[in-house]
N, C-alpha and C positions, 0 to 999 in steps of 0.2 A: 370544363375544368376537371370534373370526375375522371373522365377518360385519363386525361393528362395524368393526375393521380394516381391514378392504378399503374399508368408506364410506371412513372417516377416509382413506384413500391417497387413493381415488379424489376426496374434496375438496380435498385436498391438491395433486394433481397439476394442479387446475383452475388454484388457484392460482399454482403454479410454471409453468405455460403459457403465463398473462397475462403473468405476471413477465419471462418468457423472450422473447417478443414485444416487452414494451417493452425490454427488455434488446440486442435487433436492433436496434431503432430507433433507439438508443441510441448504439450504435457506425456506424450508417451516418452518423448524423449527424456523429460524428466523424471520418470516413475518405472518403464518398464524396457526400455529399449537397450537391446544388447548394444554392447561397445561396436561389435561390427559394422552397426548402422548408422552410424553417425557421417560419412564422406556422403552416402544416400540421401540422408534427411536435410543435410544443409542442401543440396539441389533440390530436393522434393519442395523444401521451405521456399526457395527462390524463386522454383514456379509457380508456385502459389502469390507467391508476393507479389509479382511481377505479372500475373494475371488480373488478380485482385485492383491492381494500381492504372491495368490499362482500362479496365472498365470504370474504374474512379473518376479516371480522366479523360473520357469518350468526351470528347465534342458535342455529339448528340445530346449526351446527360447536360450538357452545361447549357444549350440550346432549347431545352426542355427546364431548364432551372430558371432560365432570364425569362421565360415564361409566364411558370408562378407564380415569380417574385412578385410584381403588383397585384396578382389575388389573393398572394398573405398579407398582404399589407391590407385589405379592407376587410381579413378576421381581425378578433379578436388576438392581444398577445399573445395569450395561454391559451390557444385552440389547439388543440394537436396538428391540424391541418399545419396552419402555420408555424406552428414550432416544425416540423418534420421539414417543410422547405426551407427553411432560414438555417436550422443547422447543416441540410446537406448542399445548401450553397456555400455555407463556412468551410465547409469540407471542403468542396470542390473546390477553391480557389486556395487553398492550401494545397493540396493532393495536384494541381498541376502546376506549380512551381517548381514540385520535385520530380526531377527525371524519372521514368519507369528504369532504367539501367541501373538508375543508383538504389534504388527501392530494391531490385533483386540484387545488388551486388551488396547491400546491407543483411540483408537475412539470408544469404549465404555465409558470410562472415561473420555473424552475431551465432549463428548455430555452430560453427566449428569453434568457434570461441569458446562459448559454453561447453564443449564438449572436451577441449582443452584443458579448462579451468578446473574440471571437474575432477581430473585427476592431478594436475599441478597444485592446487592446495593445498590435501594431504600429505603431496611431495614436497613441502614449502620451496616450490619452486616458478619464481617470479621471473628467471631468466626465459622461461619458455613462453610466460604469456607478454612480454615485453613486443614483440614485435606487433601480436595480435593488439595490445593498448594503445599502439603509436597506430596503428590501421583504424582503432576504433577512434582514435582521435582525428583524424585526417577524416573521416567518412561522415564525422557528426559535425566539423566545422563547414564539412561541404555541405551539408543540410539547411545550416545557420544559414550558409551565403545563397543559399536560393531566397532568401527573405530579407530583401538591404530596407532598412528603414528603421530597424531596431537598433535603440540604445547600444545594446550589450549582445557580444554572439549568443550567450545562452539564451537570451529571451524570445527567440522562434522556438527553442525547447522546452523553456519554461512553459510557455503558452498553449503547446500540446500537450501536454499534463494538467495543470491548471489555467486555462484560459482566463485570461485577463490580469496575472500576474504579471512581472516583470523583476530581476535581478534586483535592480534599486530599490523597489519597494521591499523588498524582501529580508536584504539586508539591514536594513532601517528598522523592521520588527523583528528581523534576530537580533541585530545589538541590543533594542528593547528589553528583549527575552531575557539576555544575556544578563543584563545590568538586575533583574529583579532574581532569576535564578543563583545566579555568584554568592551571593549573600546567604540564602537560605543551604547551599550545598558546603559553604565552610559551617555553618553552623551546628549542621546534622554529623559532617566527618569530624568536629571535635568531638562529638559523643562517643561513649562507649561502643566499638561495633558491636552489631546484633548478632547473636549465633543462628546462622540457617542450616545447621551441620544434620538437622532432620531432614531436608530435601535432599540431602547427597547420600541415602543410600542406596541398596538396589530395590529398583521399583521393576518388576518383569514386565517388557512393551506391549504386551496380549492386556493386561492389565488398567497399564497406563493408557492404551486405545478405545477398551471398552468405557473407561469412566469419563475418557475425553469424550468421548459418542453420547452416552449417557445426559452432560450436561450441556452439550448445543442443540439435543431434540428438545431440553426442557426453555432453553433460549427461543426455538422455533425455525431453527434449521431442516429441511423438510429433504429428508432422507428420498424418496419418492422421486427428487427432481434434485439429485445431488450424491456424493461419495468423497470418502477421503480415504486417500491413499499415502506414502510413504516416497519422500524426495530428499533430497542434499540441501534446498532451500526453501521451504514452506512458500508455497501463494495459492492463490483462488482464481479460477478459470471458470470460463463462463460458454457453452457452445450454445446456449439456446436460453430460454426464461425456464424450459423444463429441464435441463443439464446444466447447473451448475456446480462445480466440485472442487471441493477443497484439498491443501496434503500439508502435513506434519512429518516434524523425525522425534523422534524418540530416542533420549541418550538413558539406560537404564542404571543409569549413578546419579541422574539430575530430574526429579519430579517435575519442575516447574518449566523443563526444554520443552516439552511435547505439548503441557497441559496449555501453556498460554500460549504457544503456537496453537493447537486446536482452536482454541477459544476464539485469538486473535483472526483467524482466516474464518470462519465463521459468520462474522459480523460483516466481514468483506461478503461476503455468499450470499446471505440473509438481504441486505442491499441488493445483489441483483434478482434474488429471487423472488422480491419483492415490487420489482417495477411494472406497473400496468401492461399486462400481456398483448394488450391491442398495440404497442410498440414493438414486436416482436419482427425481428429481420431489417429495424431500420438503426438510423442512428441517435433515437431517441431512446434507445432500449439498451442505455448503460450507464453507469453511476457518472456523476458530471465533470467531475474531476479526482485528481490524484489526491488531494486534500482532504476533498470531503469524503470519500471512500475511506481515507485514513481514519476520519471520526471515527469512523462505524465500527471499526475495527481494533483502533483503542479501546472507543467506549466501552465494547464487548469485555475485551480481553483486560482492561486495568478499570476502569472506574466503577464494572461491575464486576467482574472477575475476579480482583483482588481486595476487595469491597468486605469489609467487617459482618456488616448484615447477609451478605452473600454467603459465606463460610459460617454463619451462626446455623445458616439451614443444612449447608452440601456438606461440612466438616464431618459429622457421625457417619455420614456415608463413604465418603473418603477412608476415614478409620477403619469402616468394618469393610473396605476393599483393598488396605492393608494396617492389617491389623498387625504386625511384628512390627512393622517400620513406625507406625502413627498412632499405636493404641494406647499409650503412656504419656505421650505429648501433647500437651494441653492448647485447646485452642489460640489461645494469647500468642503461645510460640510461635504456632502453626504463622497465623497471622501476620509478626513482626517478621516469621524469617520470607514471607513471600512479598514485604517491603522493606528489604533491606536495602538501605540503599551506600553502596562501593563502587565509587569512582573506578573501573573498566576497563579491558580493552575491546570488549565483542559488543557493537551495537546491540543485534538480535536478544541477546542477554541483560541490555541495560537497564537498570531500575526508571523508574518514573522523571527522578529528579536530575538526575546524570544523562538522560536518555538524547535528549535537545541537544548536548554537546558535540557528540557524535554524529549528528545528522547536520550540524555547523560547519566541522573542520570539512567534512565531504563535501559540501556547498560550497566553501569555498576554495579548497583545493580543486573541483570541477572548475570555477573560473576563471581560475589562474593558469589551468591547462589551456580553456580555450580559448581566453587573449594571448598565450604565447608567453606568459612571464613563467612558467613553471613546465617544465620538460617529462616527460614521461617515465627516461630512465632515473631522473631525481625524485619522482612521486614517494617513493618508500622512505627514504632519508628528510623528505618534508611531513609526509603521515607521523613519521616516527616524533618528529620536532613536535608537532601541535597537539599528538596524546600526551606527550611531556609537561606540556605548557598550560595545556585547558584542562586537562585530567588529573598530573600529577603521577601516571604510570608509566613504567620501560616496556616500550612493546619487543618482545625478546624474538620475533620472525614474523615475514613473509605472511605466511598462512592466516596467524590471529591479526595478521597486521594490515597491509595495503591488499589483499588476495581474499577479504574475508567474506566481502559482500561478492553477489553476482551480476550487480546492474551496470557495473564498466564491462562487465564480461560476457555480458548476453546480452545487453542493449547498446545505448550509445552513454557517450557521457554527456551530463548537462540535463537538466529536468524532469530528474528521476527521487531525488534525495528531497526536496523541499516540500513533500507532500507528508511527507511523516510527521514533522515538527506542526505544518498546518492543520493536519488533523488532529493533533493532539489539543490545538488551543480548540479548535469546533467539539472536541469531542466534551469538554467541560461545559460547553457555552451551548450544545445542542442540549445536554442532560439537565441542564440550570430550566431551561425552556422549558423542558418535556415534564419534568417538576414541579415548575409555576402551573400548568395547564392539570396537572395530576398530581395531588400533593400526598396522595397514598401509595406513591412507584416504591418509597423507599423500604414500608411498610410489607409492601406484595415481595420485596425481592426478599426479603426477611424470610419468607414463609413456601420459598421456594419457586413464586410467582413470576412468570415475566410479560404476560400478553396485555398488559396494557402501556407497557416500555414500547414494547416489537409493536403494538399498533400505531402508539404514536410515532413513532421514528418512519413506519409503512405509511402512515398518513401524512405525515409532514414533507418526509422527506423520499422515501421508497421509488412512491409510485409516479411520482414523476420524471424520474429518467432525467434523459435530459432536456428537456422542456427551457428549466431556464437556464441560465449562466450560472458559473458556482457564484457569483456575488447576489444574483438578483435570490436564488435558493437560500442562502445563508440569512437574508435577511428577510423573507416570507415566516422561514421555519424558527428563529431567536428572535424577531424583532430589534435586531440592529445588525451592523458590519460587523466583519472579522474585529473581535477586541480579545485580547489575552488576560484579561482581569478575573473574569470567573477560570478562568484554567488556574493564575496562580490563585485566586483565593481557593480554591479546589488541593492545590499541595501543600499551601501552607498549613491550613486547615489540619487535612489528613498528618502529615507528615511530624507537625509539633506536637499531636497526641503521641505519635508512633515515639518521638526520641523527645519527649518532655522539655518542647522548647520554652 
């Protein structure tokens, strides 16, 4: 069985190699690659992909899997051995459902997309990527149908995101969501609004960079096995356990664009660079799901990031790294204006409590597209209706409006958006945990501390990769399922000091 094992790594590692490579590509394309290169890289993408997917689905590898499979069954659950066969048999029987044709003709079209979008945004121009949205739609319902058995077309997309999700369940806890969120978000916009008019002025991006950098080595972001760089839409890449690397923009009118981008990708980072390095090259050596990665990445970026006792310690230093813009503005401000909370049109931008809505109308405008009741060229005139209706704002173009996000425009649609709202409930309900277990976290972050937060999160949750399922992980690390109770008691909380409910 050892021998066997070592193939298995050693096919394994071929694959996370391709992977990793188009994973490069990937991100030069977002940070440094001249426009030139773009009709190259969507083919360079394609073979890679399409490399990647034939050795995914070698016969051999699955003849070497049915193997295994009865000697993981007489480990232990949690043995790494057997967790390594069982997930890459779950692969495997997924990855040969899907054509290798389609798999290259997806990431040939997901790169030229993006490449696309890239400049049609700022053009607020939607007639250009229409074509490309009606292809990404056609190419991700053909994905669904390599998987009949499911309820609903999304949930073969859901389930590579969040495994073990499903549409129905989903919407069930977003109406839940809904129904507890409604109430607290008419009560805060009868308030007074808050003046945030300190974070809009100019903050120079050499500035804004350095104090973003500043405060993810003090989080434990390990510069050594990591870098951020400068992109159109902030995310964290992962090519190795020792390369992981984040990127941020920087709008030098708006303090708070860059800083909780840093922060937020960060925590995404930290996660993978935290997973037991003896998973290195397989597919247990990556965060479990789209959800629970979100925690990591809230939690960072809002529950400690925007955190009272967080800014009692990092605020003087803030100040004395702008001192004209921040040296006369008293913490309290400081504070209220970085949980302001106004109803929106830019997700990326949206406050705590507002923030769920926008990752809503997406989830279900995604489903609507892929049963066929909602048409692609009507997408922006149905966007436009449901910021009306759930927010109360005129989305006045294109750009801020249906063009704002990148995941219909670099991915597919369908199983993309429902991981942000899930992280957000884990992200309350991991730190409620991490709390009961360490009742002096909130004390240490007080004082500029955070290595017994980042340990426990690396102990709980880190290093195991993905070992379990995101259901069995959630409930190892909280002590119970997904529950959204401590999330809202988490905003009610916070939110009724902030606007004196």
């Amino acid at each position: 069985m050892e021998h066997r094992l070592q193939e298995l790594r050693a096919r394994l590692q071929e694959i996370d190699d391709l992977n990793s490579a188009a994973a490069i590509l990937s991100w030069d394309q977002s940070t440094y690659m001249p426009p030139g290169g773009a009709a190259a890289r969507a083919r360079q993408l394609a073979t890679l992909s399409r490399l990647a997917h034939e050795k995914s689905t070698d016969p051999e590898l699955g003849k070497l899997l049915a193997e295994l499979m009865p000697y993981a069954e007489t480990l232990p659950y949690d043995h790494p051995d057997a967790a390594l066969i069982r997930v890459a048999h779950r692969n495997y029987e997924r990855m040969t459902r899907i054509p290798t044709d389609l798999v290259s003709e997806i990431a040939a079209h997901t790169a030229a997309s993006y490449h696309a979008w890239t400049k049609a945004r700022p053009e607020n121009d939607f007639a250009t990527m229409l074509p490309y949205l009606e292809r990404t739609l056609e190419l991700s319902r053909r994905v669904a149908d390599c998987f009949p058995g499911y309820d609903h077309p999304a949930d073969p997309l859901i389930d590579f995101s969040d495994y073990g999700m499903r549409a129905a369940v989903i919407r069930e806890l977003f109406a839940r969501l809904r129904a507890e969120l409604t109430p607290l978000i008419r009560a805060i916009v009868a308030q007074p609004p808050i003046d945030d008019s300190c974070l809009r002025q100019y903050y120079p991006r050499n500035d804004q960079l350095a104090f973003g950098e500043h405060i993810i080595r003090r989080f434990g972001y390990d510069f050594e096995r990591g870098r951020q760089d400068l992109t159109h839409h902030p995310f964290m890449t992962k090519f190795s356990v020792g390369d992981v690397r984040i990127t941020t923009r920087i709008n030098e009118h708006d303090l708070g664009d860059g800083l909780f981008s840093t922060l937020h990708e960060s925590g995404h980072a930290m996660y993978e660079q935290g997973i037991d390095p003896a998973f290195e090259a397989t597919p247990l050596c990556s965060g479990v799901s789209a959800g629970v990665h979100e925690s990591q990445s809230r939690l960072w970026e809002n529950l400690i990031g925007r955190s009272l006792p967080f800014w009692e310690y990092f605020y003087p230093e803030l100040q004395q790294t702008f001192p004209q813009q921040l040296g006369q503005v008293p913490l309290d401000t400081f504070y209220r204006a970085i949980n302001r909370v106004q109803p929106s049109l830019i997700r990326t931008d949206a406050d705590e409590v507002t923030y769920n809505l926008h990752v809503m109308i997406r989830f279900d405008l995604e489903l609507a597209l892929l049963e066929g009741n909602l048409k692609v060229r009507d997408l922006p005139e149905a966007w436009n209706a449901r910021y009306a209706e759930d927010l109360g704002v005129t989305v006045p173009d294109y750009r801020d409006g249906v063009l704002q996000d990148v995941h219909w425009f670099g991915g597919l649609i369908g199983g993309a958006f429902q991981g942000y709202t899930l992280g957000n409930i884990l992200s309350a309900q991991f730190l409620a945990a991490a709390r009961a277990a360490h009742p002096t976290i909130d004390e240490e972050i007080r004082q500029g501390e955070f290595a017994t937060l980042h340990g426990w999160l690396r102990e709980n949750i880190y290093r195991y990769g993905s070992i379990f399922t995101p259901n069995e992980l959630i409930e190892r690390a909280s002590g119970s399922p997904l529950r959204i109770e401590p999330y809202m008691t988490y905003l009610r909380e916070k939110y009724s000091a902030i606007y004196n409910l």
